[in-house]
Z-matrix of the N, CA and C atoms (Angstrom, degrees):
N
C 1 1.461
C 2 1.528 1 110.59
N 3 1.563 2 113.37 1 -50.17
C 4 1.576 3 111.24 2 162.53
C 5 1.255 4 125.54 3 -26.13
N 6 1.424 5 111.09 4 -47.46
C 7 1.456 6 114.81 5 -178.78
C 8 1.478 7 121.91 6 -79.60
N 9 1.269 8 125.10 7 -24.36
C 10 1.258 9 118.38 8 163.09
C 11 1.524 10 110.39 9 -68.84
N 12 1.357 11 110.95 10 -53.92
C 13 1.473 12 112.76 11 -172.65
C 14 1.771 13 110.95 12 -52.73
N 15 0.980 14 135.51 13 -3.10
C 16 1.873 15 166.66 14 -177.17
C 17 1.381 16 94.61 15 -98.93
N 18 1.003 17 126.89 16 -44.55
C 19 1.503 18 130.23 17 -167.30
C 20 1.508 19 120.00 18 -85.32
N 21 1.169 20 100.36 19 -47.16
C 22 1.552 21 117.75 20 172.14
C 23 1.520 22 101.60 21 -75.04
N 24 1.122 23 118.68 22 -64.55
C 25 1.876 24 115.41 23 177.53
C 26 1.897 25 122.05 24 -39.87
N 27 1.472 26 96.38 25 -35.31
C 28 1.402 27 102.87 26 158.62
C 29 1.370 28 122.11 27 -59.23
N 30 1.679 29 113.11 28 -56.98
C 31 1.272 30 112.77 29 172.86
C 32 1.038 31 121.05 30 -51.60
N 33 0.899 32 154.99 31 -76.64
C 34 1.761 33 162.92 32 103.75
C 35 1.780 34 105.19 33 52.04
N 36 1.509 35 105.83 34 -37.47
C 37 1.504 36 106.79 35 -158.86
C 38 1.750 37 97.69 36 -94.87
N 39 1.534 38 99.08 37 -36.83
C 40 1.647 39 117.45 38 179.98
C 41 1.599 40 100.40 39 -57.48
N 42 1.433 41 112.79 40 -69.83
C 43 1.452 42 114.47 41 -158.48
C 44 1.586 43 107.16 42 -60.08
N 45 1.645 44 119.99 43 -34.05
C 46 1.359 45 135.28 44 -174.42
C 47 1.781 46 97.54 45 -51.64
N 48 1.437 47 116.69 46 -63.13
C 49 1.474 48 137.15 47 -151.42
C 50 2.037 49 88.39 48 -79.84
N 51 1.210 50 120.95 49 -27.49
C 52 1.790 51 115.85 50 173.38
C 53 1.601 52 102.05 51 -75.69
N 54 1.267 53 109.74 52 -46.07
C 55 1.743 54 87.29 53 -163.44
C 56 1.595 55 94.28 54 -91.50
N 57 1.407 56 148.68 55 8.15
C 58 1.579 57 158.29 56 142.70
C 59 1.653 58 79.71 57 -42.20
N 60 1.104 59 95.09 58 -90.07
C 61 1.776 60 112.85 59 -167.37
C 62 1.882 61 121.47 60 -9.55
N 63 1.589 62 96.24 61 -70.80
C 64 1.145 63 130.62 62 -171.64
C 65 1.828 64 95.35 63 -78.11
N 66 1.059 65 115.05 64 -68.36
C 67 1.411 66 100.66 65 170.75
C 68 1.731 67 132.63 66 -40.53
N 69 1.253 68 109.02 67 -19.52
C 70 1.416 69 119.89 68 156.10
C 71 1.307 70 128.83 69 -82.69
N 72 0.911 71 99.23 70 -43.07
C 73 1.808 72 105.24 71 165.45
C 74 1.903 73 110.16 72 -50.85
N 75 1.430 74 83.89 73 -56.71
C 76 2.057 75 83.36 74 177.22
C 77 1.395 76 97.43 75 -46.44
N 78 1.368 77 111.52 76 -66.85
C 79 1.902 78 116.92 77 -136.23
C 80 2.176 79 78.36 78 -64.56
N 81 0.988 80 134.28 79 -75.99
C 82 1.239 81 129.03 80 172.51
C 83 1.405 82 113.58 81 -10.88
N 84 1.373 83 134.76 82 -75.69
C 85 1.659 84 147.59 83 176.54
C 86 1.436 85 99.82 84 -50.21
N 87 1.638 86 121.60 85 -40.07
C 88 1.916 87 109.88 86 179.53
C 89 1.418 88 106.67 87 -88.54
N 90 1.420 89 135.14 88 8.31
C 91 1.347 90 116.75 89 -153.42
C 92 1.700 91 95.91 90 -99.76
């Protein structure tokens, strides 16, 4: 179960840190 719960927390950390990413790029391009 550790290891899924590792797995999913990754996912979670990946998708979090893309729309961080991309959401800076916007607020940057509208500012």
């Amino acid at each position: 179960m550790k290891n899924f719960d590792m797995y999913d927390l990754a996912k979670v950390l990946i998708v979090v840190s893309i729309i961080m990413f991309v959401g800076g790029i916007v607020y940057l391009l509208f500012m």
